[in-house]
Backbone as CSV, one residue per row, in Angstrom:
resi,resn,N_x,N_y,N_z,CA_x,CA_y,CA_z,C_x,C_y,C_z
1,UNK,0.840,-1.193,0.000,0.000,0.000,0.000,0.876,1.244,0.000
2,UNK,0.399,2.177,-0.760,1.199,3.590,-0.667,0.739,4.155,0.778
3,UNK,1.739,4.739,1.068,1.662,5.652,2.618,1.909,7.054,2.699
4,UNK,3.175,6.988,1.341,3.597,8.112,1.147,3.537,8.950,-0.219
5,UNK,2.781,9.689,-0.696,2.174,10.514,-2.064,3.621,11.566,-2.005
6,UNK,4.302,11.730,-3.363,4.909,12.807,-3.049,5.029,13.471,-4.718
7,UNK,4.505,14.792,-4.760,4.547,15.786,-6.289,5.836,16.125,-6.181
8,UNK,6.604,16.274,-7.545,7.548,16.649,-8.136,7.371,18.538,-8.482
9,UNK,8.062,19.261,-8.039,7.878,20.549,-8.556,9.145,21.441,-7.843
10,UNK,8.937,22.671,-8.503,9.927,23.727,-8.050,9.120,24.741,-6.650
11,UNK,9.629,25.222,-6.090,8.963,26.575,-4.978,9.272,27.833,-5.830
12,UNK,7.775,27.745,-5.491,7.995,29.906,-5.577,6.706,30.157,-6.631
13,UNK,6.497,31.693,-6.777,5.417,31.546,-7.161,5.667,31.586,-8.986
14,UNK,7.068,31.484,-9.397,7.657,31.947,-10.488,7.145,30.577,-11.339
15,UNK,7.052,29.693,-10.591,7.250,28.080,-11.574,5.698,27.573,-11.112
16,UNK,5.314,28.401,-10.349,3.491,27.711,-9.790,2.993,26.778,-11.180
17,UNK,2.877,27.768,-12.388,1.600,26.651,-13.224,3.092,26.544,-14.497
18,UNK,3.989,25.868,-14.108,4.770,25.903,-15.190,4.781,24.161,-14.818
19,UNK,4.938,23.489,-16.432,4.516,21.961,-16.997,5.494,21.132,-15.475
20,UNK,6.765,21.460,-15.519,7.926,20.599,-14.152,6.831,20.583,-13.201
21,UNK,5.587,21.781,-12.836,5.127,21.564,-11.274,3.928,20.571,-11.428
22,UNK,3.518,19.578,-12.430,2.572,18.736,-12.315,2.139,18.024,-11.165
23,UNK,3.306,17.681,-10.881,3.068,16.954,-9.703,2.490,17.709,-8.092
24,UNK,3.328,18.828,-8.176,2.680,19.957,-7.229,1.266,19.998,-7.626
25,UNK,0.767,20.159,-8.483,-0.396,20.179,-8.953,-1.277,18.695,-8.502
26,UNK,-1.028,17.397,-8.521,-1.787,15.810,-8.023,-1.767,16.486,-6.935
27,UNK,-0.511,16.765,-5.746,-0.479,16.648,-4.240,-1.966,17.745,-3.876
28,UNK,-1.610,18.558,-4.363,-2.861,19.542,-4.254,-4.153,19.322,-4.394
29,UNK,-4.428,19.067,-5.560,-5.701,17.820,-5.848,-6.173,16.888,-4.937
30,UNK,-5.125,15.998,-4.411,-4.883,14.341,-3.068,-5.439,15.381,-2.176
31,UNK,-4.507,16.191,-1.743,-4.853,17.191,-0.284,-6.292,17.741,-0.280
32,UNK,-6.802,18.277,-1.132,-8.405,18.416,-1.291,-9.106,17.217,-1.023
33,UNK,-8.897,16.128,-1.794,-9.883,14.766,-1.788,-9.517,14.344,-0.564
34,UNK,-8.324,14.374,0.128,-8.369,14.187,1.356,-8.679,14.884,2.611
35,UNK,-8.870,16.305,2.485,-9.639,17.203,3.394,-8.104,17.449,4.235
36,UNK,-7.038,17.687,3.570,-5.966,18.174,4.390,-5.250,19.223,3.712
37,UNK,-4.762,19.902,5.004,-3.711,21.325,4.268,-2.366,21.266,4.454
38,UNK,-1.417,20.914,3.326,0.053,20.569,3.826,0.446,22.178,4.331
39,UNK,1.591,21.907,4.973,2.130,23.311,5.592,3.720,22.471,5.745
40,UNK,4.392,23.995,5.610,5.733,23.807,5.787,6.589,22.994,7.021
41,UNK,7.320,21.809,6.738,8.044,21.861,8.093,9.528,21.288,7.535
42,UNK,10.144,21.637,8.139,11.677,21.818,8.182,12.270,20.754,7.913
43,UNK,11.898,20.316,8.927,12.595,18.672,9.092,12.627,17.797,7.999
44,UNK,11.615,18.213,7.252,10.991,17.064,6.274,11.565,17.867,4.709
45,UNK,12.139,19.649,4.675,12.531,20.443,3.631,11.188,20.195,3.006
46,UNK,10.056,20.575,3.022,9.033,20.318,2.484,7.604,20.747,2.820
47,UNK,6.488,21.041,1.966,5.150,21.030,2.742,4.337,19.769,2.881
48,UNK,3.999,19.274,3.983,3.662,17.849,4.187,2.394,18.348,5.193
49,UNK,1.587,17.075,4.905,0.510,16.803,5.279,0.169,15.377,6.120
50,UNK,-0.556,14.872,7.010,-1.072,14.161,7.568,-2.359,13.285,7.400
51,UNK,-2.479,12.212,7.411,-3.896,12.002,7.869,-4.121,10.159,8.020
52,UNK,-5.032,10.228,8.045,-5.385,8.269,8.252,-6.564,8.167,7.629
53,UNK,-6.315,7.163,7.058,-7.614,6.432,6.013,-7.038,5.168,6.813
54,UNK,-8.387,4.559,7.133,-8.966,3.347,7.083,-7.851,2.574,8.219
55,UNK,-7.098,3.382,9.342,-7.080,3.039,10.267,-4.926,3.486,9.892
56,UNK,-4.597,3.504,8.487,-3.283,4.008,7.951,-3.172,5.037,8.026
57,UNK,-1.748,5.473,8.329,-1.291,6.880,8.501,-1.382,6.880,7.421
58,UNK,-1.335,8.472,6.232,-0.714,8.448,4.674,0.166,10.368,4.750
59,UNK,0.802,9.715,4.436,1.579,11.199,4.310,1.798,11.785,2.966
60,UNK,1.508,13.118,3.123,1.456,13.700,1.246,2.671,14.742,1.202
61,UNK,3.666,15.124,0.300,4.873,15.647,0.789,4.641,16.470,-0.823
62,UNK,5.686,17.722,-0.883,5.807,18.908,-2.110,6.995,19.391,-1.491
63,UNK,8.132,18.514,-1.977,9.152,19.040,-1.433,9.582,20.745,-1.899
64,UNK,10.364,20.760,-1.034,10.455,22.639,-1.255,12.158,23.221,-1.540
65,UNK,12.623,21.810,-1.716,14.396,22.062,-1.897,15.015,22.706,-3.265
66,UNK,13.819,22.699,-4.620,13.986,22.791,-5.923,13.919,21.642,-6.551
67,UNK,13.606,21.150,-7.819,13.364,19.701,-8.272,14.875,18.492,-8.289
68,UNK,16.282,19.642,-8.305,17.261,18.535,-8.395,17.499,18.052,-6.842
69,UNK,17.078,18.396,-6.054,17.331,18.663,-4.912,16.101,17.297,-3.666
70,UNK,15.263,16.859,-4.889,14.060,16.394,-4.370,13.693,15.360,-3.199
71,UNK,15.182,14.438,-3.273,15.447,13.017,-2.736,16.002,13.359,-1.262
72,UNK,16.008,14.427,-1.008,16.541,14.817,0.996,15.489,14.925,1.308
73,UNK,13.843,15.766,0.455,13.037,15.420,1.449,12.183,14.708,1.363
74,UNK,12.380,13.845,0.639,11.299,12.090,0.346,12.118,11.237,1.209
75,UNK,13.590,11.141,1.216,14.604,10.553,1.941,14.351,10.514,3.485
76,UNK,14.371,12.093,4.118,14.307,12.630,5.331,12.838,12.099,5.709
77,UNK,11.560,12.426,5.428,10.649,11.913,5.583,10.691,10.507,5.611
78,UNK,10.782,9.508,4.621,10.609,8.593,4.510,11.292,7.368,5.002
79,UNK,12.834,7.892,5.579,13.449,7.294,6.640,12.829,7.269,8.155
80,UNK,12.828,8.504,8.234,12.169,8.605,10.202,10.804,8.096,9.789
81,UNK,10.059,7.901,9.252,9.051,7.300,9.250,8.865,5.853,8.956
82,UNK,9.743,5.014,8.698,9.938,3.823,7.936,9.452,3.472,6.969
83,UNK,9.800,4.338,6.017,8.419,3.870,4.968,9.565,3.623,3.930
84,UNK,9.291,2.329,3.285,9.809,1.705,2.219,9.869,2.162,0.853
85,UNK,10.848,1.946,0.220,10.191,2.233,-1.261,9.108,2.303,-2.350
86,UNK,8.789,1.050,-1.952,7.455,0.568,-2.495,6.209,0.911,-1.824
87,UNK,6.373,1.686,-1.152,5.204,1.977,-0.455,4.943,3.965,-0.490
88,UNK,6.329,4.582,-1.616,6.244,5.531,-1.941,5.781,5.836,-3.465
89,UNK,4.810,6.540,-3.550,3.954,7.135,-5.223,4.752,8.856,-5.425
90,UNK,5.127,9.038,-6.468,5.720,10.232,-6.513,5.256,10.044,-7.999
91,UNK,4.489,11.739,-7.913,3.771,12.136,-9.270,4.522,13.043,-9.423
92,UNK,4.796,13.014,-11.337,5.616,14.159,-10.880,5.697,14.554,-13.002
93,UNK,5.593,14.964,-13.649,6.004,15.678,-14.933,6.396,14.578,-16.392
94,UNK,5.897,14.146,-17.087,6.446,12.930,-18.034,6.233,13.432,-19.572
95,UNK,7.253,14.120,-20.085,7.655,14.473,-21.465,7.270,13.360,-22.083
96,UNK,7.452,11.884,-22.427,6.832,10.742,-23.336,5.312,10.357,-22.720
97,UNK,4.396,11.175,-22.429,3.031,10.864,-22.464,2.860,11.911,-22.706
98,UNK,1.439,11.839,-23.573,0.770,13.057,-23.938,0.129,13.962,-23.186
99,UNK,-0.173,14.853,-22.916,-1.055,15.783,-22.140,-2.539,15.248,-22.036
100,UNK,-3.096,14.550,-20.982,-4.351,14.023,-20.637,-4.295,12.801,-20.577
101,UNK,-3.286,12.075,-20.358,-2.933,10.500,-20.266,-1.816,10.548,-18.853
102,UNK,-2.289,9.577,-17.936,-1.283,9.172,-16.980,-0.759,7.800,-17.084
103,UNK,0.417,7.559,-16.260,0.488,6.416,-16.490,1.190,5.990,-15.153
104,UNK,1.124,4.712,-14.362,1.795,4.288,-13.149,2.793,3.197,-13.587
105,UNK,3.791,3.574,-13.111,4.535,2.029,-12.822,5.433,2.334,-11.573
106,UNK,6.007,0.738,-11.433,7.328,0.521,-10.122,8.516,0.559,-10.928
107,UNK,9.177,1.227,-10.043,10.695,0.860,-10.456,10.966,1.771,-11.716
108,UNK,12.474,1.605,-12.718,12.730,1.570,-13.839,13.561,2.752,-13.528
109,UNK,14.144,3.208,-14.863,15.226,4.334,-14.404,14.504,5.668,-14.788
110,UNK,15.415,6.501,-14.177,15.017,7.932,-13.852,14.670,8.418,-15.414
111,UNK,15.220,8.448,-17.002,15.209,8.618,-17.627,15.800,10.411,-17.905
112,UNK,16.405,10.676,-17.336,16.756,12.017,-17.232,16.219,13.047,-16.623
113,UNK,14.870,12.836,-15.566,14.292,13.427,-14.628,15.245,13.916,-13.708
114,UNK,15.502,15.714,-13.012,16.315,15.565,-12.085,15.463,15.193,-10.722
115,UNK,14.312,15.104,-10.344,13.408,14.863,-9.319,13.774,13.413,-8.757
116,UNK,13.531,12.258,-9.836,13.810,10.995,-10.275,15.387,10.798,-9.768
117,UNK,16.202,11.659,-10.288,17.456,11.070,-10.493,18.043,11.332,-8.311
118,UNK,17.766,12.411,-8.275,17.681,12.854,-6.843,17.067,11.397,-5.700
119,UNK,15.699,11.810,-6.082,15.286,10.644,-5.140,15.797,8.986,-5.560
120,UNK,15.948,8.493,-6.379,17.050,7.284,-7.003,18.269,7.376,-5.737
121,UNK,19.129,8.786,-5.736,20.312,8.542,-5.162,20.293,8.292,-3.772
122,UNK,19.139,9.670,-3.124,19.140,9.571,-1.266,17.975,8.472,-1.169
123,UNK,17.514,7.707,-2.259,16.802,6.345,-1.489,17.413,4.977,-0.957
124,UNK,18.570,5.181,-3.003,19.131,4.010,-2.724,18.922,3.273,-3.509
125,UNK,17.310,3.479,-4.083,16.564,2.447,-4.870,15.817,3.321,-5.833
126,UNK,15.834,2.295,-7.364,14.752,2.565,-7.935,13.391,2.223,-7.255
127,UNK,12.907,1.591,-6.730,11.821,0.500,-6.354,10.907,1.655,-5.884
128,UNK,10.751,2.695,-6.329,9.444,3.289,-5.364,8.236,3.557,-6.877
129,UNK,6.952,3.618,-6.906,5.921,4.173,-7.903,6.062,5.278,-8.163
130,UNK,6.044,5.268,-9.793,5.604,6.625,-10.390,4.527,7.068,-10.974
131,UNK,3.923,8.546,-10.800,2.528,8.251,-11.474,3.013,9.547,-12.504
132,UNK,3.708,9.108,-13.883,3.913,10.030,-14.918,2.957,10.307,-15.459
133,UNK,2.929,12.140,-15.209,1.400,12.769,-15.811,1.902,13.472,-17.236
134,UNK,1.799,12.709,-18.272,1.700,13.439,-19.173,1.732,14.857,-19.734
135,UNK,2.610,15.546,-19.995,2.719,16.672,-20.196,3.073,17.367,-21.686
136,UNK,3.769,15.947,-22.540,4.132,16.185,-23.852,5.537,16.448,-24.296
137,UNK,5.493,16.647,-25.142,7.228,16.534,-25.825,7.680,17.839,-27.161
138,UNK,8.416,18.516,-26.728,8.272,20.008,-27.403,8.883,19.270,-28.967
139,UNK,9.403,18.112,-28.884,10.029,17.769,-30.359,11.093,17.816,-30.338
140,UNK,12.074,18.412,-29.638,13.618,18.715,-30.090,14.226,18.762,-28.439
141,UNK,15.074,17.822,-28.463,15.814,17.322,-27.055,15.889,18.725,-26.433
142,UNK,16.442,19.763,-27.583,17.631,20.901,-27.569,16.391,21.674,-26.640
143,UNK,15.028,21.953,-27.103,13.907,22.748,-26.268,13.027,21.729,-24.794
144,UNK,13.902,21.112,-24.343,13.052,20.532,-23.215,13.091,21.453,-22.389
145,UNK,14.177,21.711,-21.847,14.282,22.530,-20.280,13.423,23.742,-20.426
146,UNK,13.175,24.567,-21.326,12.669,25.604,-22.002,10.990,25.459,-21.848
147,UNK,11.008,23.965,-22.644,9.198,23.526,-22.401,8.618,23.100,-21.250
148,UNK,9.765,22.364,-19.875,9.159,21.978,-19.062,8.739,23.237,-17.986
149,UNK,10.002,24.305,-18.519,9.944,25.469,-17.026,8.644,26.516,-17.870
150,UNK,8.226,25.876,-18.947,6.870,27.057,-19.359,5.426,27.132,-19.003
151,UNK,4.632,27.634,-19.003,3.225,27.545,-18.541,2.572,26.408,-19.804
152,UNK,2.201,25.206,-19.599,1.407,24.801,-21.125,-0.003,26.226,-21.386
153,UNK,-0.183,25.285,-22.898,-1.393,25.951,-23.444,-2.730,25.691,-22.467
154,UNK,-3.711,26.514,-22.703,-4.753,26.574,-21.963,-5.461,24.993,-21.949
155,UNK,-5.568,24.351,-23.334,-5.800,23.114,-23.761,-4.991,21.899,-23.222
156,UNK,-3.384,22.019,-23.145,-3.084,21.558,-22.436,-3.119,20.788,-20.930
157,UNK,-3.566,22.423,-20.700,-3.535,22.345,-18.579,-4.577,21.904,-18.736
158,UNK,-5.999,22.339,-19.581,-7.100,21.152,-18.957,-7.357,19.938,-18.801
159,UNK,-6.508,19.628,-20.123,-5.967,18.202,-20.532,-5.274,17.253,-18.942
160,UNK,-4.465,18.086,-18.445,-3.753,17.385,-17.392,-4.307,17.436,-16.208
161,UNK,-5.140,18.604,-16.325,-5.947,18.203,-14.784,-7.023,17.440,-14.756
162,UNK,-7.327,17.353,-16.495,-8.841,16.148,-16.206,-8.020,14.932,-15.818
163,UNK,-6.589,14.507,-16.134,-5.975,13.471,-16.182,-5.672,13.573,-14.556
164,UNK,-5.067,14.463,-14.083,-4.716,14.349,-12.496,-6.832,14.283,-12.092
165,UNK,-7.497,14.452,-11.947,-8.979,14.448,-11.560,-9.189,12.782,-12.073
166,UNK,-8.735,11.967,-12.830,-9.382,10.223,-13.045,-8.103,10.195,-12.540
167,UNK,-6.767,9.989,-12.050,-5.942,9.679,-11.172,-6.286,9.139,-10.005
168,UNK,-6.949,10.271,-9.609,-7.499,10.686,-8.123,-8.602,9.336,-7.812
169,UNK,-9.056,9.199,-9.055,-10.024,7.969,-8.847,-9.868,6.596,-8.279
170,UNK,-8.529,6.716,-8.400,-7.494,5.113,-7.996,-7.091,5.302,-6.636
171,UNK,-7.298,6.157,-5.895,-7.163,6.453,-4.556,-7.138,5.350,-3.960
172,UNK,-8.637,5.288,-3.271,-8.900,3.771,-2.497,-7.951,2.982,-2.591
173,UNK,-7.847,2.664,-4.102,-7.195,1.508,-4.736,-5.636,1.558,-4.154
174,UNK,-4.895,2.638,-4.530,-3.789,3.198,-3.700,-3.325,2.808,-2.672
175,UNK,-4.385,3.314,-1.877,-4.197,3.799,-0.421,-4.653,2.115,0.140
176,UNK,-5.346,0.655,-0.665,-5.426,0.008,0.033,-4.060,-1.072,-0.913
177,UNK,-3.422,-1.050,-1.382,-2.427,-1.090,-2.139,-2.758,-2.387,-3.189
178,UNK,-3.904,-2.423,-4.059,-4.303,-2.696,-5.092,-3.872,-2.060,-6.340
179,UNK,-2.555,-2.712,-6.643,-2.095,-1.743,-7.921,-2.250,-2.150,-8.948
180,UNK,-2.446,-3.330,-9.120,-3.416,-3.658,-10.083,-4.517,-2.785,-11.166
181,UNK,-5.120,-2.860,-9.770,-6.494,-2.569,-10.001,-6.370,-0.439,-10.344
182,UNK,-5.339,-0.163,-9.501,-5.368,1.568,-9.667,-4.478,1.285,-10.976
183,UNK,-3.814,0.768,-11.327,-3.262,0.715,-12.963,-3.902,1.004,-14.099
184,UNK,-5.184,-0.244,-13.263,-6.132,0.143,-14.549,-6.909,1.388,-14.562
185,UNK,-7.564,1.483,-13.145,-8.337,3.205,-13.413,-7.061,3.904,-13.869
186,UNK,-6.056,4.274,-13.445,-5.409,5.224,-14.184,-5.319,5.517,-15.435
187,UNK,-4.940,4.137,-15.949,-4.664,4.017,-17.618,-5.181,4.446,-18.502
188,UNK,-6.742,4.074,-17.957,-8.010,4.573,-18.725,-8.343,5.458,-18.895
189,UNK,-8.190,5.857,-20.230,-8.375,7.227,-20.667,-9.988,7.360,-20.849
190,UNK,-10.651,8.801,-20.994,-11.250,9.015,-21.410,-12.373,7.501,-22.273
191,UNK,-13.472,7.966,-21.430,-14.725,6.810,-22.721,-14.787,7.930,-23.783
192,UNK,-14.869,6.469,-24.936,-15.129,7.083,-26.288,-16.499,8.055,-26.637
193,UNK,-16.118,9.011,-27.373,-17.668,9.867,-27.400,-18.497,8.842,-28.442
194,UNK,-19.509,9.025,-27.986,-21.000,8.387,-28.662,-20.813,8.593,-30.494
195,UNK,-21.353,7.310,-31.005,-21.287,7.731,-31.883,-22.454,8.287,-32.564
196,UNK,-22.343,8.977,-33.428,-23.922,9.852,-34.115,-24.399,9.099,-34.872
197,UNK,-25.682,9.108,-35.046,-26.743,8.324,-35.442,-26.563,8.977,-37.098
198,UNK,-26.413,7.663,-37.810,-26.270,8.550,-39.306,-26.934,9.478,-40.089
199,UNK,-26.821,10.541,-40.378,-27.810,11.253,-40.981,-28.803,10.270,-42.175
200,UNK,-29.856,10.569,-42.488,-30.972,10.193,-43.496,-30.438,10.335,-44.405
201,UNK,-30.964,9.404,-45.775,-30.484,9.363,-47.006,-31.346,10.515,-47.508
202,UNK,-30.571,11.668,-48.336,-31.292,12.751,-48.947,-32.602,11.931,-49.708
203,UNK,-34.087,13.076,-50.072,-34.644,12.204,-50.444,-34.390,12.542,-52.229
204,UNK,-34.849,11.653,-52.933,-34.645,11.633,-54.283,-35.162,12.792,-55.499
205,UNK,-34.345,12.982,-55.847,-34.745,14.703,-56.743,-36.135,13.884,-57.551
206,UNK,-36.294,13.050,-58.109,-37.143,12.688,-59.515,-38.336,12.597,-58.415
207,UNK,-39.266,13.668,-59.790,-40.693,13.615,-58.970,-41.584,12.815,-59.059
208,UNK,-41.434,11.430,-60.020,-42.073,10.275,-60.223,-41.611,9.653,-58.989
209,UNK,-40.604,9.780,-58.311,-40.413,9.100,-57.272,-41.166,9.461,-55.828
210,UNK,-41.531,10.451,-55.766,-42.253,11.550,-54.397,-43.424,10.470,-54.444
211,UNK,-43.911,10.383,-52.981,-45.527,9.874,-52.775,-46.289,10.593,-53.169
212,UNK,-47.443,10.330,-53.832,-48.695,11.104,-54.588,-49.839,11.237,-53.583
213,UNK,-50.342,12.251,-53.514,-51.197,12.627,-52.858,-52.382,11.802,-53.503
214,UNK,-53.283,11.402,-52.309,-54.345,10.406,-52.613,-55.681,11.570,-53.036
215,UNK,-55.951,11.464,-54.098,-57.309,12.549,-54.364,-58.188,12.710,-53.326
């Protein structure tokens, strides 16, 4: 079971809705559906939150060190607390998914994330969950850093928060550590729109063809 939720992002109000703070963006979201307000504490380099579902502590963390910096306070937290790898979810920014698609997995390598590469080093381990929120891919290696520190398009951000909003749906699932089963709500994109009922065949120009009025 996850215990510990933790968003990937920068501090300050300079990077608030810029694509890197996605993950700032889930914790925020979690903290609503969970009826809690993270607040700053030291110890942890971070704003962290509290609470218990279903008899479990769960702790929600937005570290506050800068994104390369991320793994002292998932580390710091997640040591004094004993909480394992696998029992940590860190949402956090994913250039190879599209904007409105999430995706979870365990393990695997950082792929050039500095959030990723950080928490990798002060854990120790790959072994903790990721929930990569889709954000998109500017096309050219050379414009990443450029695209991740920018605000997306308006289309975009709605895109990712309907995707962080069916995230949120796998909660339970989460929090009772059915990953399975939150794999699949996550995965699932969007139901297909309805399809339209075919329009009528025009009716036929020739007027021998029209119904005749009965005298």
């Amino acid at each position: 079971m996850i215990k510990l939720f933790v968003g990937l992002g920068n501090p300050g109000p300079e990077y608030e809705a810029t694509r890197h703070n996605a993950g700032f963006w889930w914790i925020d979201a979690a903290a609503r559906a969970l009826k809690v307000q993270p607040v700053m504490d030291r110890s942890y380099h971070g704003l962290v939150a509290r609470t218990t579902v279903n008899g479990q502590t769960v702790w929600l963390l937005e570290p506050q060190t800068f994104m390369n910096l991320s793994g002292k306070s998932v580390a710091a937290l997640a040591r004094f607390f004993k909480i394992a790898p696998n029992e940590i979810l860190v949402a956090h920014d994913e250039l190879d998914v599209p904007p409105g698609e999430a995706k979870l997995k365990l393990g695997g390598s950082h792929a050039g994330h500095n959030g990723l590469r950080d928490i990798h080093a002060q854990l120790g381990s790959p072994d903790y969950w990721r929930l990569r929120l889709g954000v998109g891919h500017p096309g050219d290696k050379s414009e990443v850093v450029g695209w991740v520190l920018k605000k997306p398009s308006l289309d975009h951000r709605i895109a990712i928060d309907q995707a962080i909003d069916r995230s949120l749906k796998a909660l339970p699932q989460l929090l009772a550590g059915e990953m399975d089963r939150a794999t699949m709500l996550i995965h699932t994109s969007k139901p297909p729109r309805p399809k339209l009922p075919k329009p009528a065949a025009p009716a036929l120009a020739d007027s021998d063809s029209q119904p005749k009025e009965e005298p």
